[in-house]
Residue frames relative to the residue before (quaternion, step in Angstrom):
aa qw qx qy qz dx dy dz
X 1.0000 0.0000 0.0000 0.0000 0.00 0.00 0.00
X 0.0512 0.7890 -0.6033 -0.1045 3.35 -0.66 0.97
X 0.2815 -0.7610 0.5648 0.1503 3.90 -0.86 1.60
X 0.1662 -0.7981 0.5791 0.0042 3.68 -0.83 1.25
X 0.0856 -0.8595 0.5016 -0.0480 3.34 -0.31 1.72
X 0.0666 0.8796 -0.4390 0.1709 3.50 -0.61 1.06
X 0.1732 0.8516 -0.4775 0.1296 3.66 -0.37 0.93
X 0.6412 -0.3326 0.4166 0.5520 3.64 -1.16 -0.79
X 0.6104 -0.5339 0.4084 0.4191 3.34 -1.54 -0.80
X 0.7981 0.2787 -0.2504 0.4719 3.21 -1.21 0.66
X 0.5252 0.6701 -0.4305 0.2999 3.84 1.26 0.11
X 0.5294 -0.6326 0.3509 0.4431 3.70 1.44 0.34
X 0.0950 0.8364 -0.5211 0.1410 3.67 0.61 0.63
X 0.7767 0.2371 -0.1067 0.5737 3.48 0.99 -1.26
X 0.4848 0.5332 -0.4716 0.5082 3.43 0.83 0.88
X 0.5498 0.5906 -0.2459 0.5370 3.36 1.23 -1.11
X 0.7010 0.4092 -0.2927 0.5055 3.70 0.58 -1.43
X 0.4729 0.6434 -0.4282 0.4231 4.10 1.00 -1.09
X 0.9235 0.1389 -0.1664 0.3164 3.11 -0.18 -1.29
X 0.6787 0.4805 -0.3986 0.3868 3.52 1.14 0.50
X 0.1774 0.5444 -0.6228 0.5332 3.32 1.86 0.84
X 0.7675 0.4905 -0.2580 0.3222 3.67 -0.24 -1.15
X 0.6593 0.3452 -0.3587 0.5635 3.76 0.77 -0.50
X 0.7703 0.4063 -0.2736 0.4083 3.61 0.33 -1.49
X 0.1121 -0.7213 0.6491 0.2143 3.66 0.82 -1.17
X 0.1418 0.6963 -0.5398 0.4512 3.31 0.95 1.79
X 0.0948 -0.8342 0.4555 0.2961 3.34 -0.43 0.72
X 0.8748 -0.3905 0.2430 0.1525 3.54 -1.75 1.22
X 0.4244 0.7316 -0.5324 -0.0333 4.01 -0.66 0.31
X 0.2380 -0.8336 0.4763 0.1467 3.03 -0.49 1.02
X 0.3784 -0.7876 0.3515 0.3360 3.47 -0.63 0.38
X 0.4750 0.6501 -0.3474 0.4807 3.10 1.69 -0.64
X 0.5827 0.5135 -0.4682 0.4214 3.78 0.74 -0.59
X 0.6491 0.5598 -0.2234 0.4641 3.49 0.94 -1.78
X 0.6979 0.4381 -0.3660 0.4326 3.79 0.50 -0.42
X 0.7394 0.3791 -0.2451 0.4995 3.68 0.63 -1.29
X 0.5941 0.4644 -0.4439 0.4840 4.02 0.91 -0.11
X 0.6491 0.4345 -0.3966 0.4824 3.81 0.93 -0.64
X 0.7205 0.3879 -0.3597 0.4484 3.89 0.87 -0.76
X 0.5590 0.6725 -0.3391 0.3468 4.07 1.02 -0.15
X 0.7000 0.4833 -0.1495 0.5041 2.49 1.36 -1.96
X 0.5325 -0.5329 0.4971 0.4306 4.20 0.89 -0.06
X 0.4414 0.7525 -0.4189 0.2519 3.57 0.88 -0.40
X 0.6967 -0.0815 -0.0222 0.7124 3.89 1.90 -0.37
X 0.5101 -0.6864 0.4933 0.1590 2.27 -1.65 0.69
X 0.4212 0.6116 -0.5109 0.4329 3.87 1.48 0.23
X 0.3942 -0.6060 0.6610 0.2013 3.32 -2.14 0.03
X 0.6824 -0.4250 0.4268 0.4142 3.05 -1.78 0.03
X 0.7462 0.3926 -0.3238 0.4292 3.52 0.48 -0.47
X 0.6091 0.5641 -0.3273 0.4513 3.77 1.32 0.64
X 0.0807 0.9178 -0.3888 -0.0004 3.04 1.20 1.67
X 0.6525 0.4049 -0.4724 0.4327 3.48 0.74 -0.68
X 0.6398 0.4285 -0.5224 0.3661 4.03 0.21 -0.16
X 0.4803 0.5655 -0.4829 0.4652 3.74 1.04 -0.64
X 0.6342 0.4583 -0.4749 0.4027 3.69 -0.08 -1.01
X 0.7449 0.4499 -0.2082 0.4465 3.75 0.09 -1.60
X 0.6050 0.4154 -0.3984 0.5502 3.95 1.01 0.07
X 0.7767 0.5298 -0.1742 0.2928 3.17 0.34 -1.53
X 0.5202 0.7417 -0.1612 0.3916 3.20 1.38 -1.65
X 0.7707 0.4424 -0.1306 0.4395 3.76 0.49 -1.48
X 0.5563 0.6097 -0.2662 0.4978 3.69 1.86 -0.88
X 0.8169 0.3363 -0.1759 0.4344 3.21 0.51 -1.93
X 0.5161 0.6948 -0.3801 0.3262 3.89 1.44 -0.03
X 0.6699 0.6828 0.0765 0.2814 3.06 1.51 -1.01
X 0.4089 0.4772 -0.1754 0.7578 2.42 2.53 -1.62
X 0.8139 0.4161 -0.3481 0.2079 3.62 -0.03 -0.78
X 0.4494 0.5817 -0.4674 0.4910 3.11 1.68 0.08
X 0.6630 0.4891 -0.3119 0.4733 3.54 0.51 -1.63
X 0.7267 0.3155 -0.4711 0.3877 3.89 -0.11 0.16
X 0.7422 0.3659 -0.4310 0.3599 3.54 1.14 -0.40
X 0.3538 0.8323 -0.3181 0.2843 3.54 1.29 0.43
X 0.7634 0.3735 0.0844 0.5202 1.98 1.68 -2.04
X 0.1990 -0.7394 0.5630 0.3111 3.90 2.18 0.03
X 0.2456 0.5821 -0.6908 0.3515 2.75 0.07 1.76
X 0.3203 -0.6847 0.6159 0.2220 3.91 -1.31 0.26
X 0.2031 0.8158 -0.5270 0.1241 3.39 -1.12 1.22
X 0.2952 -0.8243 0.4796 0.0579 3.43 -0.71 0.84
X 0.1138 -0.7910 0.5878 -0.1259 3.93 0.45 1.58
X 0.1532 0.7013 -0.6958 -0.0237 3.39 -0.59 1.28
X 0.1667 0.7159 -0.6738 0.0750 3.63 -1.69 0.08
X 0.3248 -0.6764 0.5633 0.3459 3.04 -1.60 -0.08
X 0.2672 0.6415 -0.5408 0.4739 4.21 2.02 0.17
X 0.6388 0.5090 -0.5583 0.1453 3.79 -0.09 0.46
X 0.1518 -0.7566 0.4948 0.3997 4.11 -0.47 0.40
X 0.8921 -0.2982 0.2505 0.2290 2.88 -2.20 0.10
X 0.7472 0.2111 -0.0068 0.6301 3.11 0.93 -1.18
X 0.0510 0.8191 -0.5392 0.1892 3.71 0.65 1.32
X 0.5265 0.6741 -0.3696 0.3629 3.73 1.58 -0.63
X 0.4527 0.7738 -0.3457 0.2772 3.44 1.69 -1.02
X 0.7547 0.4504 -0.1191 0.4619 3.23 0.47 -2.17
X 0.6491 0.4607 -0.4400 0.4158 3.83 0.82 -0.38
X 0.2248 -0.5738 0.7008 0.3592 4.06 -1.46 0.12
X 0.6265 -0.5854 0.3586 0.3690 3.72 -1.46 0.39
X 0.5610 0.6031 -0.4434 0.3535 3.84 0.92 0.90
X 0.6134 0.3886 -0.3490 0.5924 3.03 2.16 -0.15
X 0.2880 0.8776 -0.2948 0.2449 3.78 0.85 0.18
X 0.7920 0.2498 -0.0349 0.5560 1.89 0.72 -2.16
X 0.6346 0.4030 -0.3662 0.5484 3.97 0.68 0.20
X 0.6393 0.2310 -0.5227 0.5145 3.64 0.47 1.23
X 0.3622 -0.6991 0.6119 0.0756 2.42 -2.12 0.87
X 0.1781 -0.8612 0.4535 0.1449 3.56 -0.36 0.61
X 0.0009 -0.7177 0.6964 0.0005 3.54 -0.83 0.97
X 0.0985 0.8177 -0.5272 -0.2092 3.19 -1.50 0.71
X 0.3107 -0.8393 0.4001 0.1973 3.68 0.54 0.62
X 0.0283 0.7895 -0.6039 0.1060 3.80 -0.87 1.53
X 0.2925 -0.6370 0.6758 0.2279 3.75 -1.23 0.32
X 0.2984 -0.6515 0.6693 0.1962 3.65 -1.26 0.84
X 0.6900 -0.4415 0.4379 0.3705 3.35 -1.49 0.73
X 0.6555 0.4375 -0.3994 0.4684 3.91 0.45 -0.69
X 0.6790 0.5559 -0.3943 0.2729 3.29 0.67 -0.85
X 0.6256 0.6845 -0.1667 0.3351 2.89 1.33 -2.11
X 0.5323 0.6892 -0.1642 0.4633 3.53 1.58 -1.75
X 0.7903 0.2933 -0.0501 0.5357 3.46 0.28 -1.55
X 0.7679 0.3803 -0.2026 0.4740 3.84 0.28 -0.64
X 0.5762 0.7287 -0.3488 0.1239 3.74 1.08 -0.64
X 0.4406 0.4983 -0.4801 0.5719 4.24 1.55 0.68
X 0.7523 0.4966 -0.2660 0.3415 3.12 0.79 -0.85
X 0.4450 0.6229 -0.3231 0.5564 3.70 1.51 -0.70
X 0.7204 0.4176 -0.2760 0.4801 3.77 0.26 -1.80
X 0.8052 0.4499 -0.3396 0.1839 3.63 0.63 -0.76
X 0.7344 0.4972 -0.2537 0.3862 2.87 1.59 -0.30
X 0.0078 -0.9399 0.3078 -0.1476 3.00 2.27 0.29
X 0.6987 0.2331 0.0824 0.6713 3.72 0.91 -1.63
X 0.1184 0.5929 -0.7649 0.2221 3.82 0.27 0.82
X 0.8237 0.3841 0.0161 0.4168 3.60 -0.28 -1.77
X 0.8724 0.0126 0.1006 0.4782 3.64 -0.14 -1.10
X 0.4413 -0.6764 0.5398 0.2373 3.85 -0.28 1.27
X 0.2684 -0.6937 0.6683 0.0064 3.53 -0.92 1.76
X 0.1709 -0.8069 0.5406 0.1655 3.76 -0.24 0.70
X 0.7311 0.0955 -0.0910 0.6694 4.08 0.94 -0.24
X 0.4208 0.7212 -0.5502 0.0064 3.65 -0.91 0.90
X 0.2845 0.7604 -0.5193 0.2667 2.94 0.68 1.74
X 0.5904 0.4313 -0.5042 0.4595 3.24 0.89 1.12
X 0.3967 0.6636 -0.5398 0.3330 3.06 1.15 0.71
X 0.2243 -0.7944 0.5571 0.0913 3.88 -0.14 1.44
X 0.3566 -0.6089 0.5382 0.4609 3.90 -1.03 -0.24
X 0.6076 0.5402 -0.3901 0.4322 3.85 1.32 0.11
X 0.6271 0.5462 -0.3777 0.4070 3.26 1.22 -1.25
X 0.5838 0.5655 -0.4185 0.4053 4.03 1.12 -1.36
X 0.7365 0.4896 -0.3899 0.2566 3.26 0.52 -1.67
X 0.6477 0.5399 -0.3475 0.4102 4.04 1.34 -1.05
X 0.5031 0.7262 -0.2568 0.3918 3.18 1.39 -0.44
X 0.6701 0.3858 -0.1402 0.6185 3.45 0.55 -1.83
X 0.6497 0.4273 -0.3778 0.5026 4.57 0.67 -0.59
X 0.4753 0.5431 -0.5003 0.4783 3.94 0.76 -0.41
X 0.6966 0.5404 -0.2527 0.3986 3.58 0.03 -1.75
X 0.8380 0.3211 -0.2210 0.3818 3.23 0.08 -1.65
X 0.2875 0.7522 -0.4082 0.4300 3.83 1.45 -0.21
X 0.8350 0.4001 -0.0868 0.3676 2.62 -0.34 -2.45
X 0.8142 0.3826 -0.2714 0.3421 3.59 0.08 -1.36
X 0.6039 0.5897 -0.3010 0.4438 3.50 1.23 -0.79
X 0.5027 0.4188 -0.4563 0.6031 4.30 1.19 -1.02
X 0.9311 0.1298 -0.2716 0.2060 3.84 0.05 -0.65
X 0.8308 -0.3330 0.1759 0.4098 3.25 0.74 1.68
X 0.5742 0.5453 -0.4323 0.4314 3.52 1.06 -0.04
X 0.4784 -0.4249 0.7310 0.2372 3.87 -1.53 0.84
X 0.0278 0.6171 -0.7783 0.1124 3.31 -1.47 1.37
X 0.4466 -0.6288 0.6365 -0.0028 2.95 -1.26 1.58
X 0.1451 -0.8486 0.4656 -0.2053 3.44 0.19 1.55
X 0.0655 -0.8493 0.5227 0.0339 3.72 0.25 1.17
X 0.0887 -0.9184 0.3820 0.0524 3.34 -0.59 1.17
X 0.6515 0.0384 0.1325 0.7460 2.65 2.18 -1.00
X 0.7248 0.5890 -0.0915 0.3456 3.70 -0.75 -0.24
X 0.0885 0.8177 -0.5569 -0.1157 3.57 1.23 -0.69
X 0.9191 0.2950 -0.0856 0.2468 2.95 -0.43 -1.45
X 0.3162 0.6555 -0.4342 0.5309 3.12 1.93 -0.28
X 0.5788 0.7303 -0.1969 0.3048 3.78 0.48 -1.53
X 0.7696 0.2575 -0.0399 0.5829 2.97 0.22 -2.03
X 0.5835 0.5080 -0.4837 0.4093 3.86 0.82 -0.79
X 0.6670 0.5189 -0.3642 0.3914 4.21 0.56 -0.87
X 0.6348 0.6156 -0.2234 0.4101 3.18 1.03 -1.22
X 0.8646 0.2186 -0.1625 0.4222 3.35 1.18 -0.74
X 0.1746 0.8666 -0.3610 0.2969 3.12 1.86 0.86
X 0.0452 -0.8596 0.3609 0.3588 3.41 -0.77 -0.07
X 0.0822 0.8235 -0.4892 0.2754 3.25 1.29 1.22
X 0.4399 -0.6591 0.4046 0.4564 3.47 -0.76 0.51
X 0.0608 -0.8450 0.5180 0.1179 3.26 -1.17 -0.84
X 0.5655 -0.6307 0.3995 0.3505 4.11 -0.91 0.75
X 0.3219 -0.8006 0.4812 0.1547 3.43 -0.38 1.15
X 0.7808 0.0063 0.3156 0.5392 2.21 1.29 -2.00
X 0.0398 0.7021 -0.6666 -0.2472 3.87 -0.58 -0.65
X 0.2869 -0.7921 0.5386 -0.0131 3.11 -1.45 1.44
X 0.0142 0.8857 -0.4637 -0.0175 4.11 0.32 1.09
X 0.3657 -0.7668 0.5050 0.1527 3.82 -0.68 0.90
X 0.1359 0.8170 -0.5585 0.0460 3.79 -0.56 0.89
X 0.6056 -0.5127 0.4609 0.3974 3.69 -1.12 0.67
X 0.8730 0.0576 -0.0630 0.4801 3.76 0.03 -0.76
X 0.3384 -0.8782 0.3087 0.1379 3.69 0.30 1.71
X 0.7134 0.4531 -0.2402 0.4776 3.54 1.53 -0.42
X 0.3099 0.7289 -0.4354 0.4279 3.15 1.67 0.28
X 0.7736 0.4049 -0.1768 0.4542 2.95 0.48 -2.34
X 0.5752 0.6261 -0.4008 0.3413 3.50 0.64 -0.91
X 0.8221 0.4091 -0.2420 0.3133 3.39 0.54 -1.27
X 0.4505 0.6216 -0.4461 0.4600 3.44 1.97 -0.97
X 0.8729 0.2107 -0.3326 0.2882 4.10 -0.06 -0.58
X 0.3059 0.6979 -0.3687 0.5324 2.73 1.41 0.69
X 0.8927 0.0513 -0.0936 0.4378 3.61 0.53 -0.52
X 0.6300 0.5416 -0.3530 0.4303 2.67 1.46 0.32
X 0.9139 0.0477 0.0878 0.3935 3.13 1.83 -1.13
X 0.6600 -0.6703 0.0725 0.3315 2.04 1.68 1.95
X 0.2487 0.7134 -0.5664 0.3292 3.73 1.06 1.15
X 0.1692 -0.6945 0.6711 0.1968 2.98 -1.20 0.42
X 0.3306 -0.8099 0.4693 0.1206 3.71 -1.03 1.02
X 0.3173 -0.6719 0.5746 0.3430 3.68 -1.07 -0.03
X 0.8899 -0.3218 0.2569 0.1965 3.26 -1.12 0.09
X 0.5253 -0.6559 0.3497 0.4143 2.91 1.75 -1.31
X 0.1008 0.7595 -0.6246 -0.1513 3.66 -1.00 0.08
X 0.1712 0.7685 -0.6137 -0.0579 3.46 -1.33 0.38
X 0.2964 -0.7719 0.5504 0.1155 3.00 -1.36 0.80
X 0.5045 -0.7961 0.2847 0.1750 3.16 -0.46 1.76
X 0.3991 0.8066 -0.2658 0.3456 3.28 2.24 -1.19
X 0.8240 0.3740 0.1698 0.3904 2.81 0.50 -2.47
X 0.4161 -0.7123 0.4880 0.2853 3.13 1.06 -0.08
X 0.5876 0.7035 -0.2615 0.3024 4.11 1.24 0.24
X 0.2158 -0.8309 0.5007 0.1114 3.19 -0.36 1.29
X 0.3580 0.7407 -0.5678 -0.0277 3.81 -1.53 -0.52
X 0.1545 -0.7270 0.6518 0.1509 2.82 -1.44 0.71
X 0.3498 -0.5569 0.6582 0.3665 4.22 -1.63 0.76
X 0.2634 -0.5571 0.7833 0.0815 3.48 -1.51 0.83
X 0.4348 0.7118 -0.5380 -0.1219 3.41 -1.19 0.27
X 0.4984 -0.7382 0.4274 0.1548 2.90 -1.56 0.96
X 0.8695 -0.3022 0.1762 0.3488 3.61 -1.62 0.54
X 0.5564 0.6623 -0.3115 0.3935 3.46 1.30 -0.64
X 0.1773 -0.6308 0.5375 0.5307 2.68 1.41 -2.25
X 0.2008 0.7088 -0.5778 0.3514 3.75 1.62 0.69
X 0.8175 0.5100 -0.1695 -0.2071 3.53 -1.62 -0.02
X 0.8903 -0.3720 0.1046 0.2410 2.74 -1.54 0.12
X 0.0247 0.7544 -0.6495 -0.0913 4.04 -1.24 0.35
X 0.3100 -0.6535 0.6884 -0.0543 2.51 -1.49 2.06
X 0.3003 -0.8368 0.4507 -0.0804 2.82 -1.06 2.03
X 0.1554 0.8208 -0.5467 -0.0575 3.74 -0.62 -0.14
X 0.1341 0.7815 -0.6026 0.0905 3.83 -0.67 1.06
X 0.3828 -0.6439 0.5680 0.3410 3.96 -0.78 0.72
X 0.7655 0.2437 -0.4141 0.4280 2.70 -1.68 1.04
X 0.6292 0.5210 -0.4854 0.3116 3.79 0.52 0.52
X 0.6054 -0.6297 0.3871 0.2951 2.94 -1.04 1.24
X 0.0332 -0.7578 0.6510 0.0298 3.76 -1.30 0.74
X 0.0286 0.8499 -0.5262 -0.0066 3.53 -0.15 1.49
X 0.6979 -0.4015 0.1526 0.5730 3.50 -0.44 0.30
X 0.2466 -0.7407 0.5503 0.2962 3.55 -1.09 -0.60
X 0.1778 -0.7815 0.5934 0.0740 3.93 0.69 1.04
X 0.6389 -0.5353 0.4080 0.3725 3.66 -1.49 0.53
X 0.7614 0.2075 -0.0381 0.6130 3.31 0.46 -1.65
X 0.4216 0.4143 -0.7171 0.3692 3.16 -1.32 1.47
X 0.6446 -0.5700 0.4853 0.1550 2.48 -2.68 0.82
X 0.4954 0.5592 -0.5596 0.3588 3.55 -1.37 0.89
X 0.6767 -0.4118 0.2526 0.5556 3.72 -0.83 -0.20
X 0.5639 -0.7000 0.3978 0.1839 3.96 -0.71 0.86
X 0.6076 -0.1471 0.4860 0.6107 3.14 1.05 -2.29
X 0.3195 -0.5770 0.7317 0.1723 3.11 -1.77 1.51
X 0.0021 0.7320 -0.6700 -0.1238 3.66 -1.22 0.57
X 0.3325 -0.7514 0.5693 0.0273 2.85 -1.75 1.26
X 0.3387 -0.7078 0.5652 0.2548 3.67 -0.91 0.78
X 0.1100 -0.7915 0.5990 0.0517 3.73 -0.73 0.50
X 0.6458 -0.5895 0.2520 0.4146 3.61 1.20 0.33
X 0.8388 -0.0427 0.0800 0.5369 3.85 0.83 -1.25
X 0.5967 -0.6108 0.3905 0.3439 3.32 -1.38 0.53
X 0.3328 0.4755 -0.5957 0.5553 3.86 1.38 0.15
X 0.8228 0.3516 -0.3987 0.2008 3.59 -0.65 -1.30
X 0.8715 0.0691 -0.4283 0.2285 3.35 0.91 -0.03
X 0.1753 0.6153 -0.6923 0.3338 3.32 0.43 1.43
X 0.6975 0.5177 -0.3130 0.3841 3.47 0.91 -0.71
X 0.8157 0.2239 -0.2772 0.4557 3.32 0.83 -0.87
X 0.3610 0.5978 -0.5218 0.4900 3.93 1.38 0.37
X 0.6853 0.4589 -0.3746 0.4236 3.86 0.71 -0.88
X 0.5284 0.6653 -0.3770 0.3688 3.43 0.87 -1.00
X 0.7729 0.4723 -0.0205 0.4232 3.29 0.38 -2.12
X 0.5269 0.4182 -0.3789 0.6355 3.74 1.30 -0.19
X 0.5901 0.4527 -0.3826 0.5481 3.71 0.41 -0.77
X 0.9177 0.2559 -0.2119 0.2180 3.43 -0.06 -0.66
X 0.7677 -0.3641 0.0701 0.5227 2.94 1.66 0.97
X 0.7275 0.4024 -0.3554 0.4272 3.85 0.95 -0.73
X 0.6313 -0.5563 0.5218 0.1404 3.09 -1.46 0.63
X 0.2540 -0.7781 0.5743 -0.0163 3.39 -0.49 1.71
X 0.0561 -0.8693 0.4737 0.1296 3.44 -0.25 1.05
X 0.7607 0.0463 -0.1098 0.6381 3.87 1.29 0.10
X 0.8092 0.3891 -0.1466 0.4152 3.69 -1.04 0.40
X 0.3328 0.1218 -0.9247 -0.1392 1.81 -2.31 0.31
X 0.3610 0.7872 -0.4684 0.1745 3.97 -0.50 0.54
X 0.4708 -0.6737 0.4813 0.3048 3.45 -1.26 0.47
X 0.6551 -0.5840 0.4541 0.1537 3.36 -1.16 1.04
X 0.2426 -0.7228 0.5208 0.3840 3.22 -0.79 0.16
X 0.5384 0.4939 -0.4238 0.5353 3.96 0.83 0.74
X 0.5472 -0.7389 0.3013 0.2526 3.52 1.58 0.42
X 0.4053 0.4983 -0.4895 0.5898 3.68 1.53 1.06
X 0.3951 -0.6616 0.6345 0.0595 2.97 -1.80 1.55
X 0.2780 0.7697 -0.5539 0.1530 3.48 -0.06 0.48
X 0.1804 -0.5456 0.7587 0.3070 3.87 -1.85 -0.36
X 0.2499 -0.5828 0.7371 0.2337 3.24 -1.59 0.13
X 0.1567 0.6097 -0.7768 -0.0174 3.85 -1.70 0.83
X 0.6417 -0.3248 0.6747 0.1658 2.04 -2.50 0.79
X 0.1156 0.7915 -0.6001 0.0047 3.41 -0.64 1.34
X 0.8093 0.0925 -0.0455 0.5783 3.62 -0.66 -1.11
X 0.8815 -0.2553 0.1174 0.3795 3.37 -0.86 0.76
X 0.7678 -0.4584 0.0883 0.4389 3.07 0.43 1.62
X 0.4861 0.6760 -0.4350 0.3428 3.42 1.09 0.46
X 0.5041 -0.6609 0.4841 0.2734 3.80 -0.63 1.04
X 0.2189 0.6650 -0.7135 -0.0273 3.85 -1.12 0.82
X 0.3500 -0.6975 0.6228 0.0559 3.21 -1.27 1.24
X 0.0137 -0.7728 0.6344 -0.0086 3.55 -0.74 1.29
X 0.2156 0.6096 -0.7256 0.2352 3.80 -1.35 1.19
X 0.9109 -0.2410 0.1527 0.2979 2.53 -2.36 0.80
């Protein structure tokens, strides 16, 4: 397993990596090490303050190592901020599935309310030698770049709002958890686009693999929940009956019981089959259930 940690500045990234050297006993790369040995060593001719070329140098090095350890089932922990947006590109889906992605951000409320405390802990981990241009505006454009970028391309951002350590303590749990939920469909920009307009995903770009003949897009949603809509020839599509065993229905919260009457009306207007509801439960959830993208159940409530 190799865990890829990545964020703005000052969002505790290499704390985060610290203390999961210590739980996992994963060994440790920093990128900052890998940058200032290539600029010491004469090895370039960029600076520290030449981040976006650092990424496009740095990027193509630390991709490579991360293949060679999962080649080798090796465990490793690559933290930095030299990673790009769309880093999923450069991987095929055997190295995928053996990374983890973390990306760590500060919200403006946080940044606002917490900002002596942020600067002070600046040098917990690694000795900052100048960080008086660290502004509480410059962080905040900072931490909104990140969360921008990684979020148009399908990446979960780990969004501190409150709580720090609550945060970094979950993050470095080893309880499982829902990365993701992953849903197969015959015609992949269909499905893509239904939660897209219907429910306010926001999509990446895509991946496909020209090999395989696989498509998919990450959808994700306001939470940072979500979802990949798949498509690969040759997969089996058997019917989809109401009552049977396997997963049932993805359910979405939309906030109020207007929205979904509102968006249960929409979606009946627009052709899908409402199979129960709008109505309260007798476990006290307001929800409808439709028959949305190819016969697949989405459950919408409060």
């Amino acid at each position: 397993m190799v865990i890829l940690i990545t964020g703005a500045s000052h969002t505790g990234k290499t704390v985060l990596a610290q203390r999961m050297l210590e739980q996992y006993k994963y060994p440790y790369l920093s990128v900052d090490h890998l940058k200032m040995g290539l600029i010491r060593s004469g090895n370039t001719e960029l600076t520290p303050m030449d981040d976006d070329k650092l990424t496009d140098y740095l990027w193509p090095i630390e991709r490579e190592m991360i293949k060679t350890a999962i080649e080798n089932k090796q465990n490793l922990i690559v933290e930095g901020c030299y990673i790009p947006f769309d880093w999923r590109k450069d991987f095929e889906e055997e190295y995928l599935s053996e990374i983890r992605f973390i990306c760590l951000a500060l919200s403006d409320t946080y940044i606002d309310s917490h900002f002596d405390a942020i600067t002070s802990h600046a040098s917990d981990v690694e000795n900052r030698m100048d960080d008086s241009d660290c502004t509480k505006e410059w962080l905040m454009e900072c931490n909104r770049e990140f969360i921008k970028g990684f979020s148009n391309a399908g990446e979960k951002v780990t969004l501190i709002e409150g709580g720090y350590e609550k945060t970094i303590e979950s993050l470095c749990s080893t309880d499982s958890f829902i990365e993701h939920v992953a849903l197969f469909v015959n015609d992949v920009e269909k499905g893509r686009d239904f939660f897209v307009k219907y429910l306010g995903g926001v999509s990446n770009d895509g991946y496909h693999n020209e090999k395989t003949g696989f498509r998919s897009y990450f959808i994700t949603f306001g939470n940072g929940a979500r979802l990949e809509v798949m498509s690969k020839p040759g997969v089996l599509d058997p019917s989809k009956e109401q009552e049977r065993t396997g997963y049932e229905h993805i359910a979405f919260s939309v906030g109020s019981k207007e929205r979904v009457d509102e968006l249960t009306k929409i979606l009946r207007e627009d052709g899908y089959e409402v199979l129960r509801g709008p109505r309260t439960t007798g476990d006290g959830y307001y929800e409808s259930c439709i028959v949305g993208v190819e016969g697949n159940h989405v459950e919408i409530t409060v």
